[in-house]
C-alpha positions as CSV (number, residue, x, y, z in Angstrom):
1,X,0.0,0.0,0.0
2,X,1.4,3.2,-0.8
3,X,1.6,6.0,2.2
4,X,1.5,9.6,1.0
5,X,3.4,11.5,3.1
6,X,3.3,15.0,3.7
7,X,6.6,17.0,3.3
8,X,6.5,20.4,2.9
9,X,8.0,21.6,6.6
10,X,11.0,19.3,4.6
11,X,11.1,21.7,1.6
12,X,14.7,23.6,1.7
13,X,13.8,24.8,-2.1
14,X,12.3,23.6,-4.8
15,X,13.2,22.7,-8.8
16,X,10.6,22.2,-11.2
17,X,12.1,23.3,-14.6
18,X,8.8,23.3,-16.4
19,X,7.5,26.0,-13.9
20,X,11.0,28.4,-14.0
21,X,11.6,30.6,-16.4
22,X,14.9,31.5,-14.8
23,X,16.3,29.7,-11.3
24,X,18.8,28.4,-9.6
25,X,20.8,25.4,-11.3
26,X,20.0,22.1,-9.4
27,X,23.6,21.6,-8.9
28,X,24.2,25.0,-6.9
29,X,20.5,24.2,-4.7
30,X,22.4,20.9,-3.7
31,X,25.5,22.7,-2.7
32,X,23.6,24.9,-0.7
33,X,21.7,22.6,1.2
34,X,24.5,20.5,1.8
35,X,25.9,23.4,3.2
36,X,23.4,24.6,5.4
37,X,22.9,21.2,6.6
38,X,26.4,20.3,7.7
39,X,25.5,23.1,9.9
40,X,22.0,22.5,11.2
41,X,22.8,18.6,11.8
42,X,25.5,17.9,13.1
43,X,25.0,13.7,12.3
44,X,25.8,15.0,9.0
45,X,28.9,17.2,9.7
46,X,30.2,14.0,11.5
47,X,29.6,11.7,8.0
48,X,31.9,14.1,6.5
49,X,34.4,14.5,8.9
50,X,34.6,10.7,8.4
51,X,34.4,11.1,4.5
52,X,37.4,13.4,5.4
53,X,39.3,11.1,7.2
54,X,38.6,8.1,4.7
55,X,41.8,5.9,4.0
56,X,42.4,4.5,0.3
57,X,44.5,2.0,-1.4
58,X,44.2,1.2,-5.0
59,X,44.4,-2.3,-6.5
60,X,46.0,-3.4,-9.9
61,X,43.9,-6.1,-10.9
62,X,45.6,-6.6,-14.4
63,X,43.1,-5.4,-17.2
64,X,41.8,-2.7,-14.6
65,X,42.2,-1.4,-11.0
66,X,40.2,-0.8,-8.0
67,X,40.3,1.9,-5.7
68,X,39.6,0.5,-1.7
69,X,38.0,3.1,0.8
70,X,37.9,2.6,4.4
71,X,34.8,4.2,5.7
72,X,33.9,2.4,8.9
73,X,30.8,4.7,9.7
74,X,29.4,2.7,6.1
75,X,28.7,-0.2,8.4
76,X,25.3,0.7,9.0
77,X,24.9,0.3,4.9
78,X,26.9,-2.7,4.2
79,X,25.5,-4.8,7.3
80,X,22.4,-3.4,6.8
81,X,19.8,-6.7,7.1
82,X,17.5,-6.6,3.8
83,X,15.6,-10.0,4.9
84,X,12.2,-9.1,4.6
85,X,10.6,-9.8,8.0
86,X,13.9,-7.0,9.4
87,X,12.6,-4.6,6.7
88,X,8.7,-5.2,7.7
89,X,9.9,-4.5,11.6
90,X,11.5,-1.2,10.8
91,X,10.5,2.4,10.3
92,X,10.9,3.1,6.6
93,X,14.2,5.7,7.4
94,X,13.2,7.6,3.5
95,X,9.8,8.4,4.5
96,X,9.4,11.8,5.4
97,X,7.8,11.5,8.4
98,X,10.1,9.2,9.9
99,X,13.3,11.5,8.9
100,X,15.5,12.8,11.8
101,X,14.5,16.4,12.7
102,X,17.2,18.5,11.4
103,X,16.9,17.0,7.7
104,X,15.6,19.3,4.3
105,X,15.3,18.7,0.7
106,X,14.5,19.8,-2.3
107,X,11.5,19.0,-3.8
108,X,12.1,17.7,-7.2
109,X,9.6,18.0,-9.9
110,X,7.2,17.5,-7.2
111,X,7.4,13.8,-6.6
112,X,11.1,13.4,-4.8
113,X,13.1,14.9,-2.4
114,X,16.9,15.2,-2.5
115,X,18.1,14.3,0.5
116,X,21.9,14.7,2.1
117,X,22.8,10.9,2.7
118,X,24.0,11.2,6.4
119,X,26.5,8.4,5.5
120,X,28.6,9.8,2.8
121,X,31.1,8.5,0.3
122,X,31.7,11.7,-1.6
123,X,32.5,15.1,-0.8
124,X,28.5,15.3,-1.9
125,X,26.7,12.6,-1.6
126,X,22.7,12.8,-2.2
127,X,19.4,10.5,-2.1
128,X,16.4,11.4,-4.3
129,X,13.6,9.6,-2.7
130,X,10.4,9.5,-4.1
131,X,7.5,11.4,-1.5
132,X,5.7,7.9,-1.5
133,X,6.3,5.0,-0.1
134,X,6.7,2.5,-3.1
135,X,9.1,-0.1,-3.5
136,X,12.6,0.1,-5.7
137,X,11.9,-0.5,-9.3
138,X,13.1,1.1,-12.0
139,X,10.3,0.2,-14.7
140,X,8.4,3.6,-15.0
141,X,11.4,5.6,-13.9
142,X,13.8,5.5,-16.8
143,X,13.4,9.1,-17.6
144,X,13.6,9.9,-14.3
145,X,16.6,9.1,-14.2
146,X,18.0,10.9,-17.6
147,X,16.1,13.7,-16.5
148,X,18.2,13.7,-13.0
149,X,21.2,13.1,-15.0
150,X,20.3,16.1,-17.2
151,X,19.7,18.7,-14.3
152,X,22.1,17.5,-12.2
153,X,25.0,17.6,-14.8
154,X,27.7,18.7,-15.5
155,X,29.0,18.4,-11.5
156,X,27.0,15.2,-10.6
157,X,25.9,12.5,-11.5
158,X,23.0,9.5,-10.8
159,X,23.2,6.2,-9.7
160,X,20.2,3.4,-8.8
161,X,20.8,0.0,-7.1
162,X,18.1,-2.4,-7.6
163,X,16.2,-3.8,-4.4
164,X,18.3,-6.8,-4.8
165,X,21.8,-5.3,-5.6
166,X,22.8,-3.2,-2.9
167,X,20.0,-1.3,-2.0
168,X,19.6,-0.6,2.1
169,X,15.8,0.4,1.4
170,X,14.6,-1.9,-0.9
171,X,11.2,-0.6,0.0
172,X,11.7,2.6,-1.0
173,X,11.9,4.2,-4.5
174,X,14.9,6.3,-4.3
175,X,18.2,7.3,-6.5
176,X,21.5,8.4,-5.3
177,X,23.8,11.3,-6.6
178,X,27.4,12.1,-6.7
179,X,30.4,13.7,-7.9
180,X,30.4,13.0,-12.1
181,X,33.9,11.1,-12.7
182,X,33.9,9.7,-9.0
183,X,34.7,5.9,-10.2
184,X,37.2,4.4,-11.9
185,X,35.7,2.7,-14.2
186,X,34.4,6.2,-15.8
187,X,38.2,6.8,-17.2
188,X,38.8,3.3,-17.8
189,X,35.9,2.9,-20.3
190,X,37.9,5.3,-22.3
191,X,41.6,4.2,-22.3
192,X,41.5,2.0,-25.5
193,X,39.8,-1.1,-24.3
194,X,37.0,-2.7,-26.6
195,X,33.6,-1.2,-26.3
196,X,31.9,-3.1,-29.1
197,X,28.3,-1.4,-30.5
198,X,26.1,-4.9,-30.4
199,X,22.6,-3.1,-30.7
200,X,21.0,0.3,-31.8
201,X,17.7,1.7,-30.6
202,X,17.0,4.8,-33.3
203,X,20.1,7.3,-32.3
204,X,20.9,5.2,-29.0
205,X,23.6,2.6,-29.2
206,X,24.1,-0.4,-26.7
207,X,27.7,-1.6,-26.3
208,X,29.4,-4.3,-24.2
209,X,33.1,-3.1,-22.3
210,X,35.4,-6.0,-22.3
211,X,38.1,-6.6,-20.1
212,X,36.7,-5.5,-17.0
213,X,36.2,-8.2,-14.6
214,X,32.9,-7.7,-14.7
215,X,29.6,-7.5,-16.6
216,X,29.2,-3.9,-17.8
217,X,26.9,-2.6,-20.6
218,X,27.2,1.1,-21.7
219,X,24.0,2.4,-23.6
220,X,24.8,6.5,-24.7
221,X,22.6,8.4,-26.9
222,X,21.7,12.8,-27.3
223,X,18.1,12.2,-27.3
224,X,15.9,11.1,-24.4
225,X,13.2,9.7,-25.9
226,X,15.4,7.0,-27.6
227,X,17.6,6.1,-25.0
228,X,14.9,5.2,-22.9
229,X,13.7,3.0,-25.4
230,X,16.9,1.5,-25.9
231,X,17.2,0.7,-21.8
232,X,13.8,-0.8,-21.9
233,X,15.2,-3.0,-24.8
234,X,18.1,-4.2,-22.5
235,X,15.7,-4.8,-19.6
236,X,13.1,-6.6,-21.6
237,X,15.4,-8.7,-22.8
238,X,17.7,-9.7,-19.1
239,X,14.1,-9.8,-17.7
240,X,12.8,-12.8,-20.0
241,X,15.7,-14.9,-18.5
242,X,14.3,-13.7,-14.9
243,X,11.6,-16.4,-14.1
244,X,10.7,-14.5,-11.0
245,X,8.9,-12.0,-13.2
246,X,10.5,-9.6,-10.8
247,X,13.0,-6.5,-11.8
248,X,16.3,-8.0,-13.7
249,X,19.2,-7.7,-10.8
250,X,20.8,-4.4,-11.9
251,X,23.2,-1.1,-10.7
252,X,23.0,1.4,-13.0
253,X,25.1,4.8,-13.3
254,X,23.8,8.1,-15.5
255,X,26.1,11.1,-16.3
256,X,25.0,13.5,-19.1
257,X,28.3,15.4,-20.6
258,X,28.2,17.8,-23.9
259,X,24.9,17.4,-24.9
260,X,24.7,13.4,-24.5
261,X,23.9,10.8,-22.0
262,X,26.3,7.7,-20.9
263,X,24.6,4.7,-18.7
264,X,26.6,2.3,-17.3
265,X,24.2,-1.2,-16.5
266,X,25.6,-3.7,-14.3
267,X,24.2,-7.0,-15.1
268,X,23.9,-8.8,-11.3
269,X,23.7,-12.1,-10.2
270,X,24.0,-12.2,-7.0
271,X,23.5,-9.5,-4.0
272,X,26.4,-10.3,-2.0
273,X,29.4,-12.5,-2.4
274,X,30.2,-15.4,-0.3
275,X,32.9,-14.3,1.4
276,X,30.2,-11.6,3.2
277,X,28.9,-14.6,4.5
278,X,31.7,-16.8,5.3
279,X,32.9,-17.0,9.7
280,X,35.6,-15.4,11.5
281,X,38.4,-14.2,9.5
282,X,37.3,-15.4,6.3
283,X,34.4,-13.0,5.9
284,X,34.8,-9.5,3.7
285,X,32.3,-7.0,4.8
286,X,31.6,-5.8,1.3
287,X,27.9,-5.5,0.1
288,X,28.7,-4.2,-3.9
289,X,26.1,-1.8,-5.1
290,X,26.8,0.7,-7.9
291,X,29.9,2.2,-6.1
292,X,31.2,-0.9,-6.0
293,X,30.6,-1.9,-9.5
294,X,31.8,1.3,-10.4
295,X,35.2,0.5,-9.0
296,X,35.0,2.1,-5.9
297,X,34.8,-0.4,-3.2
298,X,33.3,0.8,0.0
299,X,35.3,-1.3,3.0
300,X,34.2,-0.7,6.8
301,X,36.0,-2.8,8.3
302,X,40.2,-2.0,8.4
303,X,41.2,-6.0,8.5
304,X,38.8,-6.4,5.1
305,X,40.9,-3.2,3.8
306,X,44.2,-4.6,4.3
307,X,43.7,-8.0,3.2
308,X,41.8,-7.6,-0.1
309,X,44.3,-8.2,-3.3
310,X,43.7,-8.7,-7.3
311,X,42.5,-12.2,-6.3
312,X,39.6,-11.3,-4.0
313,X,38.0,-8.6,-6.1
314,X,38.3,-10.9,-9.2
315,X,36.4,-13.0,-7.0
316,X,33.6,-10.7,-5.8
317,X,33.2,-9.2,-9.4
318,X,32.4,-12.8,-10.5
319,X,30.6,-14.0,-7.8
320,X,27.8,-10.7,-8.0
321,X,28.3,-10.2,-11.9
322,X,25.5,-11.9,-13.9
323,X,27.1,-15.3,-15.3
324,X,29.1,-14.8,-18.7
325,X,26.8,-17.4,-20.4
326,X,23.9,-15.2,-19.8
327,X,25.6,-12.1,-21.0
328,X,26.6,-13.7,-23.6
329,X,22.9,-14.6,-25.0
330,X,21.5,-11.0,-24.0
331,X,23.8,-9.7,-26.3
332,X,22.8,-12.2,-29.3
333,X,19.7,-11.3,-28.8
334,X,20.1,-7.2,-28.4
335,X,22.7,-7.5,-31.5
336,X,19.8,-9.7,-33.6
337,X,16.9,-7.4,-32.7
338,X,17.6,-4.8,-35.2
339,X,16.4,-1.3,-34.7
């Protein structure tokens, strides 16, 4: 059932292009709030003190690299229990009437709210939660997310994890913004490496990045209309192999740059590897989700920092990536399907 919350005591500012002649650019309403909210709450001041103190170590994995970040405060993310009798027994923490005191947003095109996550990774680091409760699923919200992409460009950019794939609120539609070029694998797409066209949807292309460690499919196109057709042609085709019927398992990343938008779809297996499950000193506290997949892994606890190598994140990549033989047929099938 959906619950329509009321937000407006919430509202910091509000963007709604369609009713601006001239305004405020969404990217400088987001630096202002983040801004006056590091000084109205101080749980958010503290996230970025810890963002601040963050350690990294980067890891040559052969064909690519990783970059590690210990962020102990991301515990409450990464161990977060997604079961779903523990999400049924907890307050729904993006609901607006259930957010801590001192937190704003801005009301965006008058359905979401962008939020400061009080748990950054980023030097900004923003959720856009829809006003009503309703689960995480992207079908219907494609151009929702180009559209965030759009406004949000060229100093951020947008990033979903499917309720399955990362997600702490699986029961709540929401996005997540940050920094445009925060991940590695943003550059890496462009150092030389094969990035095949294997489908074209009107002026949108579909193409698969080899070499990776991972699944990764990059779908880039100038015109809205057609690039969401073309990512409803990936889906359609990842979610006939889904007997569930449910959303395809999926992270996906959106930047728009020079007129044009890039999406980066992680194909997904698996929510969490193995090893998160595995006793004592065997277990890696790493729950991927698009940051992850992105390159950027998220480590809270310092033992799982130190010990990781080019071995164990070969390992999670495969272990979370949809299997190769199943990539393999989505993309006969996308490159068969003609325009």
């Amino acid at each position: 059932m959906e619950r329509n919350m009321s937000s407006d005591s919430r509202i910091f500012a509000e963007f709604n292009p369609e009713d601006m002649k001239a305004g405020a650019r969404l990217p400088d309403l987001c630096e202002e709030l983040l801004n006056r909210q590091k000084i109205d709450w101080p749980r958010l001041a503290d996230g970025y003190k810890a963002v601040a103190q963050s350690q990294f170590r980067t890891i040559d994995c052969g064909d690519f690299s990783v970059v590690l970040q210990f962020n102990p405060q991301r515990i409450v993310s990464s161990g977060a229990r997604l079961d779903p009798a523990s999400i049924a027994a907890r307050p729904c923490f993006l609901c607006p009437a259930n957010l801590p005191g001192e937190q704003r947003g801005i009301l965006y095109r008058r359905d979401f709210l962008v939020l400061c996550n009080p748990f950054p990774i980023f030097s900004q680091h923003f959720v856009i939660s829809h006003r009503i409760h309703r689960p995480q699923f992207l079908e219907g919200q494609i151009d929702t997310v180009l559209l965030l992409a759009r406004d949000l460009a060229p100093s951020l950019a947008v990033f979903y994890n499917g309720p399955f794939c990362g997600a702490s609120a699986p029961d709540h539609l929401h996005f997540q913004a940050c920094p445009a070029g925060s991940l590695p694998i943003e550059a890496q797409i462009d150092d030389g490496r094969p990035v095949p066209v294997i489908a074209r949807h009107v002026s949108a292309s579909v193409c698969r990045v080899e070499r990776l460690g991972r699944a990764v499919l990059v779908i880039k196109g100038s015109d809205l209309t057609d690039l969401e057709g073309a990512v409803k042609k990936v889906l359609t085709v990842m979610k006939a192999a889904d007997v569930s019927g449910a959303e395809p398992m999926l992270n996906l990343h959106a930047a728009y740059q020079g007129g044009a938008w890039r999406l980066l779809l992680f194909p997904r297996g698996k929510n969490r590897p193995d090893l998160y499950d595995r006793e004592g000193s065997d277990r890696i506290l790493i729950s991927p989700a698009s940051v992850e997949m992105g390159g950027l892994l998220v480590v809270p606890v310092e033992r799982d920092f130190r010990k990781l190598n080019a071995e164990l994140v070969r390992h999670i990549y495969r272990e979370v990536s949809v299997a190769p033989e199943f990539l393999q047929s989505w993309t006969d099938q996308l490159s068969g399907g003609g325009r």
